[in-house]
C-alpha positions in Angstrom: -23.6 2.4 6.7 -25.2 1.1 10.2 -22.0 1.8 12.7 -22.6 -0.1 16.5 -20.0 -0.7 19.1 -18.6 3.0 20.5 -18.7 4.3 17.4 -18.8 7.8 19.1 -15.1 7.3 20.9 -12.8 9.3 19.4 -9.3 8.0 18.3 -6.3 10.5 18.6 -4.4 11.0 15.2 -1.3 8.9 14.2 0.5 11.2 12.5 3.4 13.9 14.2 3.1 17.3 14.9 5.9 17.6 12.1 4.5 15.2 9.3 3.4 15.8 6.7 6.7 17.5 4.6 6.2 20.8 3.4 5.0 18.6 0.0 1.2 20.7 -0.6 -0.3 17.0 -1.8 0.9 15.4 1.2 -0.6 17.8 3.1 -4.4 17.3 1.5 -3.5 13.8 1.6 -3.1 13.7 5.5 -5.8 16.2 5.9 -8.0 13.9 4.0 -7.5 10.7 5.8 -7.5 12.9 9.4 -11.1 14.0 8.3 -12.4 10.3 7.8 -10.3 8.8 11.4 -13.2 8.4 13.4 -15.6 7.2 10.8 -12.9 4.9 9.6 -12.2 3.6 13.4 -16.6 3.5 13.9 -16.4 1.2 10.7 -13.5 -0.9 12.3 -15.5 -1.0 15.2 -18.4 -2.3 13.5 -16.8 -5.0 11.4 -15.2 -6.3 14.7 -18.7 -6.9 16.2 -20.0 -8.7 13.5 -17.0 -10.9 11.8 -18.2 -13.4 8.9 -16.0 -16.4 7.7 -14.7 -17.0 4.8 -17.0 -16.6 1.7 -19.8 -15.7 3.7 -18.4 -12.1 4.3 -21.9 -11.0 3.0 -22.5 -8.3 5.6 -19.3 -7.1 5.7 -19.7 -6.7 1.3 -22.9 -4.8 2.0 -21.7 -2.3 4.1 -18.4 -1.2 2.0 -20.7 -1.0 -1.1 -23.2 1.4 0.4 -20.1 3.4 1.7 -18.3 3.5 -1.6 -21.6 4.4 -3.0 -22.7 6.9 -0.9 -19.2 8.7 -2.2 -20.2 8.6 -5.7 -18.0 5.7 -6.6 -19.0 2.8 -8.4 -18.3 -0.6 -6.5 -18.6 -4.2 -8.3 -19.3 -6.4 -6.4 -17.7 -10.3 -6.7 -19.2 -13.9 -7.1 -20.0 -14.8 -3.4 -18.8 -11.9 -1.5 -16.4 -9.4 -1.8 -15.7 -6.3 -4.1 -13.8 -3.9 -6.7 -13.7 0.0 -6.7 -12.3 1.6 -9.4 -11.4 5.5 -9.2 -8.7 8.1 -10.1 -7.7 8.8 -13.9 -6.4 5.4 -15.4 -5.7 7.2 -18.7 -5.3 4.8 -22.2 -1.9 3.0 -21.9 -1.9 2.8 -18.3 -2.6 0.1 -15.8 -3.7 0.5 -11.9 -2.6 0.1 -9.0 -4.7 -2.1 -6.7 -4.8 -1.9 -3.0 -5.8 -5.0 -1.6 -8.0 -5.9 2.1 -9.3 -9.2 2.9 -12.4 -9.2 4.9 -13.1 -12.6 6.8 -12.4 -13.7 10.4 -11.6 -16.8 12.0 -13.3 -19.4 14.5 -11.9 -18.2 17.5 -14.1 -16.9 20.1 -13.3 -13.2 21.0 -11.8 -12.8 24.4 -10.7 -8.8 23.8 -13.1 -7.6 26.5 -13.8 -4.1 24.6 -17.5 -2.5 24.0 -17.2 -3.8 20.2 -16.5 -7.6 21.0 -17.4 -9.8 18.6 -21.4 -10.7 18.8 -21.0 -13.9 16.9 -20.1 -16.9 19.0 -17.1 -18.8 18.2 -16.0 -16.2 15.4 -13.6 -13.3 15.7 -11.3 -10.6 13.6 -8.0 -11.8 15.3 -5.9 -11.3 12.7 -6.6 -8.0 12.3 -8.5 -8.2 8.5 -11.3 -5.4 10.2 -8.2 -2.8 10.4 -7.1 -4.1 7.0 -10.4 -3.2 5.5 -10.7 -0.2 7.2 -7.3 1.2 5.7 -8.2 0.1 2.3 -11.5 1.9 2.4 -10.1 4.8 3.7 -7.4 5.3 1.4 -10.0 5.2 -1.2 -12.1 7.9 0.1 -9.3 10.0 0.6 -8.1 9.4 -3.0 -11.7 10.5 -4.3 -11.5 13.2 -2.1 -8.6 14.5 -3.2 -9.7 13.7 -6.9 -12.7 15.8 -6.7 -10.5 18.6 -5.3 -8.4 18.4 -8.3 -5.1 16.9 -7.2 -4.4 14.5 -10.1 -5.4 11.0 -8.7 -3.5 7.9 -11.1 -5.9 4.7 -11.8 -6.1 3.0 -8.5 -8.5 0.0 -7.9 -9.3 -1.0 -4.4 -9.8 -5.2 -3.9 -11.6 -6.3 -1.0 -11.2 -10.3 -1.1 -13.2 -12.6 0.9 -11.4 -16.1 2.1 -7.7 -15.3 3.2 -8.0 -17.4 5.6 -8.8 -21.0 4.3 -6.4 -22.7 1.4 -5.4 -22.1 -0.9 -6.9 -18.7 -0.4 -9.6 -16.4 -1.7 -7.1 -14.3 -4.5 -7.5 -16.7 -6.7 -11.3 -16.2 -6.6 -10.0 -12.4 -7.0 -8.0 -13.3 -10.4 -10.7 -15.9 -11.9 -13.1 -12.9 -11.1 -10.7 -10.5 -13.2 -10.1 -8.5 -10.4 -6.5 -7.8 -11.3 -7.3 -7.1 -14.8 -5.4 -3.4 -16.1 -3.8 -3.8 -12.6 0.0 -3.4 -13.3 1.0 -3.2 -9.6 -0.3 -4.4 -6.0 -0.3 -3.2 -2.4 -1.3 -4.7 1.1 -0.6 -4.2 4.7 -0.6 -7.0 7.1 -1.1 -6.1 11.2 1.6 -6.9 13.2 1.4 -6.5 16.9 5.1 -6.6 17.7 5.8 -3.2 16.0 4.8 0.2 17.3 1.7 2.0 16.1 2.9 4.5 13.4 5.6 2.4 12.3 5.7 0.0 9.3 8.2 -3.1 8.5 9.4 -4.0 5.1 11.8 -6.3 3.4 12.4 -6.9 0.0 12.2 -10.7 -1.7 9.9 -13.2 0.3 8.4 -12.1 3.8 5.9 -14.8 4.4 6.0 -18.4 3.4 4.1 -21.4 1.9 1.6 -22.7 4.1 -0.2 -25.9 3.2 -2.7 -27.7 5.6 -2.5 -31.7 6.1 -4.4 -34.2 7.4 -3.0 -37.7 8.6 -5.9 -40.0 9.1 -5.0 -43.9 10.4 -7.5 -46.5 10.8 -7.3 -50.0 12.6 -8.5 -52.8 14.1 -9.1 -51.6 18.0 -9.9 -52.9 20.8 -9.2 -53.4 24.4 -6.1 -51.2 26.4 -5.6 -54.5 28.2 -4.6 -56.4 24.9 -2.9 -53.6 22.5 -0.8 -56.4 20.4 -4.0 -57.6 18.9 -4.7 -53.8 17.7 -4.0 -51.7 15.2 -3.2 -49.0 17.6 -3.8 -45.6 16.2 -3.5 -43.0 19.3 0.1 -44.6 20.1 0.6 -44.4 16.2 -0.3 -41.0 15.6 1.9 -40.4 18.3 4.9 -41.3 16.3 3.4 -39.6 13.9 3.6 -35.9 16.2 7.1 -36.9 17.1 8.9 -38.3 14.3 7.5 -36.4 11.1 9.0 -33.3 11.7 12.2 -34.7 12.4 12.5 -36.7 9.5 11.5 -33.6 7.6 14.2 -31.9 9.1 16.9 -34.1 8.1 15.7 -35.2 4.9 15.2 -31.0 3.4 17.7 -28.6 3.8 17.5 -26.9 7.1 18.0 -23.6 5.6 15.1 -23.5 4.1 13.1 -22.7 7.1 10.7 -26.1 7.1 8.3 -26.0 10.0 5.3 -29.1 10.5 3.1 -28.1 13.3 0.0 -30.4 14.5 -2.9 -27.9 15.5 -5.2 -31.0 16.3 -5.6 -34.3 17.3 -8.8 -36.6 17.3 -8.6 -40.1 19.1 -11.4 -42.0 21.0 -13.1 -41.5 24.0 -12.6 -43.9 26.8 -9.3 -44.4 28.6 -9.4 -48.1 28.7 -10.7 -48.7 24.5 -8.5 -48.3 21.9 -10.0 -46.4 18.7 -10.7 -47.9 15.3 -9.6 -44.3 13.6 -7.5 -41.2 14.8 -6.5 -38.1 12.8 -4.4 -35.5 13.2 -4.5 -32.3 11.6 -1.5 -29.4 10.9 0.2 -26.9 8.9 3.3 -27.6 6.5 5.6 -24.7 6.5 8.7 -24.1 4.5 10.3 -20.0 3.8 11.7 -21.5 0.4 9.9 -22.2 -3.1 11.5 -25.1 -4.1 11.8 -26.8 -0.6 8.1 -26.4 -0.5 7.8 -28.1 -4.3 10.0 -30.9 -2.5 7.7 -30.9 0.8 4.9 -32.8 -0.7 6.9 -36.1 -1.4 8.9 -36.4 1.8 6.0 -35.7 4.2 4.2 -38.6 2.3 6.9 -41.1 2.4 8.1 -40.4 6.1 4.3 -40.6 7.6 4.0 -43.8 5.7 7.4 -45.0 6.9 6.7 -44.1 10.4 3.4 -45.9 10.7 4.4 -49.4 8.8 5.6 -51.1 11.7 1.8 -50.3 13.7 -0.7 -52.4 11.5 -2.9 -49.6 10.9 -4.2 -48.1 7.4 -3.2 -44.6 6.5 -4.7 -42.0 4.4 -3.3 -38.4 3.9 -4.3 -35.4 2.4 -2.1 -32.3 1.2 -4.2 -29.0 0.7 -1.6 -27.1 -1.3 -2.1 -24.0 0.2 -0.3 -20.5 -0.8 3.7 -19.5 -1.7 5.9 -16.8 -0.1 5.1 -13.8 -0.4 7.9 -12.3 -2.3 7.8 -8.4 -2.2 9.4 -6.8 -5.8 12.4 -4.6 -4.8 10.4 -1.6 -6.6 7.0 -1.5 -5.4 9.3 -2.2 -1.8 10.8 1.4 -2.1 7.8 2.9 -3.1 6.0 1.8 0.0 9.2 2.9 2.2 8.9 6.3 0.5 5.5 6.7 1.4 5.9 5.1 4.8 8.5 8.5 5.2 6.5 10.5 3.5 3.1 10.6 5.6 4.3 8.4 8.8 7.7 10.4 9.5 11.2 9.4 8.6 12.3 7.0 11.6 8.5 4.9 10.1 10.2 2.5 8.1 11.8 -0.9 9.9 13.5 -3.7 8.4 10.9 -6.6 9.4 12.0 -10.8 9.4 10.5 -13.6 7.3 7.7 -15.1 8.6 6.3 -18.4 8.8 3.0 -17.4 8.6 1.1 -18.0 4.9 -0.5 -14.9 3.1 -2.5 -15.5 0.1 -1.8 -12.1 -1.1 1.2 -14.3 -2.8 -1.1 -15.2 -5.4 -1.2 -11.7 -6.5 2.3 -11.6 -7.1 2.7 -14.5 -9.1 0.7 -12.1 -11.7 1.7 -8.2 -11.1 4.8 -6.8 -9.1 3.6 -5.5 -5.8 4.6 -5.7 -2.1 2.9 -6.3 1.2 4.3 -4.1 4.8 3.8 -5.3 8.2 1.5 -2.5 9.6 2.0 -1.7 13.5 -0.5 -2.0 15.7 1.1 -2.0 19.1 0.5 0.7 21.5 4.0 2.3 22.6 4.8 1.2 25.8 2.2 -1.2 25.9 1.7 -4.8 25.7 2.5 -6.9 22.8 -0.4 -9.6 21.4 -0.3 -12.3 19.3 -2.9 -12.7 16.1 -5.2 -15.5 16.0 -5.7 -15.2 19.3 -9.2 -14.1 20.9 -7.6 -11.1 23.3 -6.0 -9.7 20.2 -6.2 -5.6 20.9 -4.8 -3.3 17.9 -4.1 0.3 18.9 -6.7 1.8 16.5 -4.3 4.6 15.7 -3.2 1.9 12.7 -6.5 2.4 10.5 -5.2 6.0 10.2 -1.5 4.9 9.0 -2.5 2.4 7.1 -5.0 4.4 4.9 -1.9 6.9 4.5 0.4 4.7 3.6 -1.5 3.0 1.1 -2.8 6.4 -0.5 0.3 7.5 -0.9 1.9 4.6 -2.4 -0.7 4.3 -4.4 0.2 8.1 -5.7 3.5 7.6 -5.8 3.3 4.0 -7.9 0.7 5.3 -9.9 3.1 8.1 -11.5 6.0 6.1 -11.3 
């Protein structure tokens, strides 16, 4: 495994002076993790400097399979990029329990300022997928760790899944690929920089929602600012467009449903005093509820050609279905609070909101029952950041914490 980027800083445990319990397997499961913190954080470290888009995570793929290698495990890896691990005891009658990482970054140019910076230009882990990774992989050396010392380890698969963040989302490469095949249940962690390091937020039912992308694209005639009736004007109708689309959606779907429309670009001409022959703009389609998001689709159509009919410009819109709530099962909820309390302390667990940010790890639960947490990454005290943003800092105290709580769960659902 090549490690770069102050791999040698050491990283001060997560854990409490009083956790573990006086439980002997937590114990050797905290001892196990605390043994691999700094390689884990070095690895972190590493996959923040080099961050790889979607499906082209090939680096990233290398690296964990020479890891999970080198521990005597046997990694497969995926079409494209991307892996499995399988290890533990998944006896005959029994199915596994995945723990799920995605691995790519997004086009945002790193702003963090730290010694492990991203080296790519214009790409960057801001959401926190490097940490994800990280946990994953540690909770699966821990696991094979304690295997090989003879605690009784259940059937546990660890997913690494390129392309969480493009739609309708890399899971579904995961599936085709059979990755959740003998899987009966499914764990993730999500970083979320408004909750203290060591702590972890929960909720049971759906804590993300449905996230399509769309693209409004209007064409016209053009011309001269000076003479704009004998246009098709497209920047003044794409701004109707911004204005008036999300209201109308917001009186024609129920507002309880939480929908959201949010235009993250607009394209329109160059010159101040020409008027474009084409304009787009470009967003995301939100909505907290399933069947307001089934309903979504038809409205947004009809009210962006309602709202440009009056402008003498041509329309053409696209509507990349993107990914459902994620909708946490009440069981595999508890057994991630319980092993939130277990190795993290018993003040760990929070009750965390709905979100309006998309997770393709909903894909997963349309299949198996499973449940994501929101993994704190805030330093206490310190300042709060915002993901998909390029000064995104994590307090890297929350590789540790995550690889516990996943190990255990994993222990805990795998006996269950």
């Amino acid at each position: 495994m090549t490690t770069t980027a102050g791999a040698g800083t050491p990283v001060a445990p997560v854990v409490a002076p009083d956790v573990p319990s006086a439980d002997p397997e937590v114990r050797s499961l905290v001892a196990a993790v605390g043994g691999l913190r700094d390689e884990l954080v070095a690895l972190r470290r590493d996959l923040h400097a080099h961050p790889e888009l979607a499906r082209l995570e090939e680096r990233t793929t290398a690296v964990l399979l020479a890891r999970l290698r080198a521990a005597g495990l046997l990694p497969r890896a995926l079409p494209g990029s991307g892996l499995v691990c399988d290890l533990g005891d998944a006896r005959p009658g029994t199915r596994r329990v995945a723990l799920r990482a995605d691995l790519d970054a997004l086009p945002v140019q790193d702003a963090c300022g730290l010694p492990w910076a991203s080296t790519v230009r214009g790409v960057a882990h801001a959401c926190g997928h490097d940490v994800h990774t990280a946990a994953v992989l540690g909770a699966g050396l821990a696991l094979a760790r304690l295997a090989a010392e003879g605690v009784a380890v259940p059937g546990v698969r660890l997913v690494f899944q390129p392309a969480e963040e493009v739609q309708p989302g890399g899971s579904l490469d995961v599936i085709a690929a059979g990755g959740l095949d003998g899987v009966g249940q499914i764990f993730a962690v999500h970083c979320d920089p408004k909750l203290d390091v060591g702590h972890v937020g929960t909720r049971i039912g759906p804590i993300t929602s449905a996230s399509d992308e769309v693209t409004v694209t209007l064409t016209g005639a053009g011309g001269h600012t000076s003479r704009p009736h004998l246009t098709g004007d497209v920047v003044y109708a794409l701004g109707q467009v911004i204005t008036q689309v999300p209201a109308i959606l917001g009186r024609r779907l129920d507002p309880r449903s939480g929908v959201n429309l949010t235009w993250g670009a607009v394209q329109a001409g160059q010159a101040p005093n020409a008027i474009p022959g084409r304009g787009a703009l470009r967003g995301t389609l939100r909505c907290l509820d399933v069947r307001a998001w089934e309903k979504a689709s038809e409205v947004f159509h009809a009210a962006v050609e309602q709202v440009v009919l009056p402008y003498d410009v041509g329309v053409e819109i696209h509507h990349q279905r993107g990914v459902p709530p994620v909708e946490n099962h009440a069981r595999s909820t508890g057994v991630l609070e319980a092993a939130a309390r277990d190795v993290l302390g018993p003040a760990a667990v929070e009750l965390t909101e709905q979100s309006l940010g998309g997770e393709d790890f909903a894909w997963y639960l349309t299949k198996v029952p499973g449940a994501m947490a929101r993994l704190g990454t805030r330093t206490p005290g310190g300042r709060t950041y915002d993901i998909h943003q390029g000064d995104l800092r994590v307090d890297e105290r929350a590789v540790e914490a995550g690889a516990l709580l996943l190990a255990r769960a994993a222990l805990l659902a795998g006996r269950s």
